[in-house]
N, C-alpha and C positions, 0 to 999 in steps of 0.2 A: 311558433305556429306556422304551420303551411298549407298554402291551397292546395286542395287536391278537383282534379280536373273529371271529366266523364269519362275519358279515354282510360284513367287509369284502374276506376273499378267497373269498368264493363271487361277489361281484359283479367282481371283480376276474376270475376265472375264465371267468366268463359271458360273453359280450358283449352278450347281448338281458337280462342283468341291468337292473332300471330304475335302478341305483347304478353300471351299471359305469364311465360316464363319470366320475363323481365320485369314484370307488375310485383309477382311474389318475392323476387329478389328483391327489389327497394321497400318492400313491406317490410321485410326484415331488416332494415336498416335504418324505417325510418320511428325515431321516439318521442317525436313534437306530433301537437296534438294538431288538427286535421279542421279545416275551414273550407266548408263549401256553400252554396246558395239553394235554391231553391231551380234553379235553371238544372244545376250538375244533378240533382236529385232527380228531375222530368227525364232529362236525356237519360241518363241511365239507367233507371227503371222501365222506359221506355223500350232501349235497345237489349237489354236482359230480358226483360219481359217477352221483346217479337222469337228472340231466339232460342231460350229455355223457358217460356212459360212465365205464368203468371203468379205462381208459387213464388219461383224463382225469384222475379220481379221484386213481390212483397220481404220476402227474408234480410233482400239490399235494403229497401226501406227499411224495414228494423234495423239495420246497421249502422245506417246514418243516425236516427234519432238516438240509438244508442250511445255511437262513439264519436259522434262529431259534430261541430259546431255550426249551425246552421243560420246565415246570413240570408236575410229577403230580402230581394231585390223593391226597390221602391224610385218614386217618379225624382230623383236628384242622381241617384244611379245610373240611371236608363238614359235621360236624359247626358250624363257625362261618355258613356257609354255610345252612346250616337258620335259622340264627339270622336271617342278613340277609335270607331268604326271608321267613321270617314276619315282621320291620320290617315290610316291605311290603307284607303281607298275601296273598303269593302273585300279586302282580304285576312280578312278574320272576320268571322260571324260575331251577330251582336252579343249572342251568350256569351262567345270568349271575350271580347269585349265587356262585359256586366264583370267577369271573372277577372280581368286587369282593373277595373276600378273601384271590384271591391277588397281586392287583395292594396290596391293603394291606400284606399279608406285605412287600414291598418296596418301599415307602413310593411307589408309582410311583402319577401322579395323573392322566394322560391314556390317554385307549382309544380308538383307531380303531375307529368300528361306524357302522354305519348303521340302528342297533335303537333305536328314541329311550326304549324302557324304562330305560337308563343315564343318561336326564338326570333320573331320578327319586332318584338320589343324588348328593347336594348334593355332597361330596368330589372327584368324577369330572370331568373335564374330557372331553366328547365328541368327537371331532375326524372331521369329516363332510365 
């Protein structure tokens, strides 16, 4: 299993994305199935939706409840999460932060993202 991060299907979504060439390429490569939260689901609903519409928006949502495993966040999370925030001093937001403690919760070591904030943790394998 691997995280997949907001950056990588909002560019994936996009096509004037400046990632979205690179997003499709590692589509195609990757064959482990796909773990995100409920944070990666807002943000990128969110920024699909400001920029192709609300259609657009919904179709990601169906994709996620279709093909991917969907992890909520909860108050032992958040709370760890605070913790990996401040590691860092508040250079990774908390969401990427929920996103390294929930990818730890499941001993999983690679994340799809095009956010280079995530090579700031040595544990993390980036895959771009």
């Amino acid at each position: 299993m691997i995280f997949a991060d907001s950056s990588y299907f909002i560019a994936i979504a996009r096509e004037k994305d400046r990632w979205h060439k690179d997003a499709l390429r590692v589509s195609e490569k990757i064959r482990e199935s796909l773990l995100i939260s409920e944070l990666i689901i807002s943000e990128s609903i969110t920024m699909v939706g400001s920029f192709e519409g609300g259609k657009a928006g919904k179709i990601l949502y169906e994709y996620f409840t279709d093909n991917c495993k969907i992890e909520f966040t909860n108050e032992e999370i958040i709370e760890k999460a605070v913790g990996t925030f401040l590691k860092y001093d508040g250079s990774i937001s908390l969401a990427d932060a929920s996103s390294v403690e929930i990818m730890k919760k499941h001993g999983i070591k690679k994340i799809i993202s095009f956010d280079s904030d995530f090579d700031k943790v040595n544990e993390i394998d980036r895959i771009k």
